[in-house]
Steps between C-alpha positions, in 0.01 A plus 500: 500500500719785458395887537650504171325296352133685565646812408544732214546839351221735565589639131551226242359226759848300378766266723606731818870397645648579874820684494665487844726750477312731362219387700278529227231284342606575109290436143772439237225563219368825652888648642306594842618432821291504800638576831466264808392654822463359833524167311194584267544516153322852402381447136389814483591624102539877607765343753665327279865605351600430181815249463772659312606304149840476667332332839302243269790422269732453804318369805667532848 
């Protein structure tokens, strides 16, 4: 089992993704990204960023 797989947004409670390099754990229904710190996702919503429409229509 994945830590992926147990985990989701604090928000819409949808499918998370990990963005490497970004290091972010990202919800693609929400347009959050949560940082990664010390190699702990923090899914914290008032940490979260927003992803740009630009970043979601043209992934790194």
């Amino acid at each position: 089992m994945n830590l992926l797989d147990i985990l989701s947004c604090p928000v819409c409670k949808g499918r998370v993704e990990y963005h490497k390099n970004t290091a972010e754990i990202q919800c693609p229904r929400c347009r959050k990204a949560y940082p990664i710190v010390d190699d702990i996702p923090v899914m914290i919503q008032e940490q979260a960023r927003i992803i740009t429409r630009e970043e979601s229509e043209n992934p790194r």
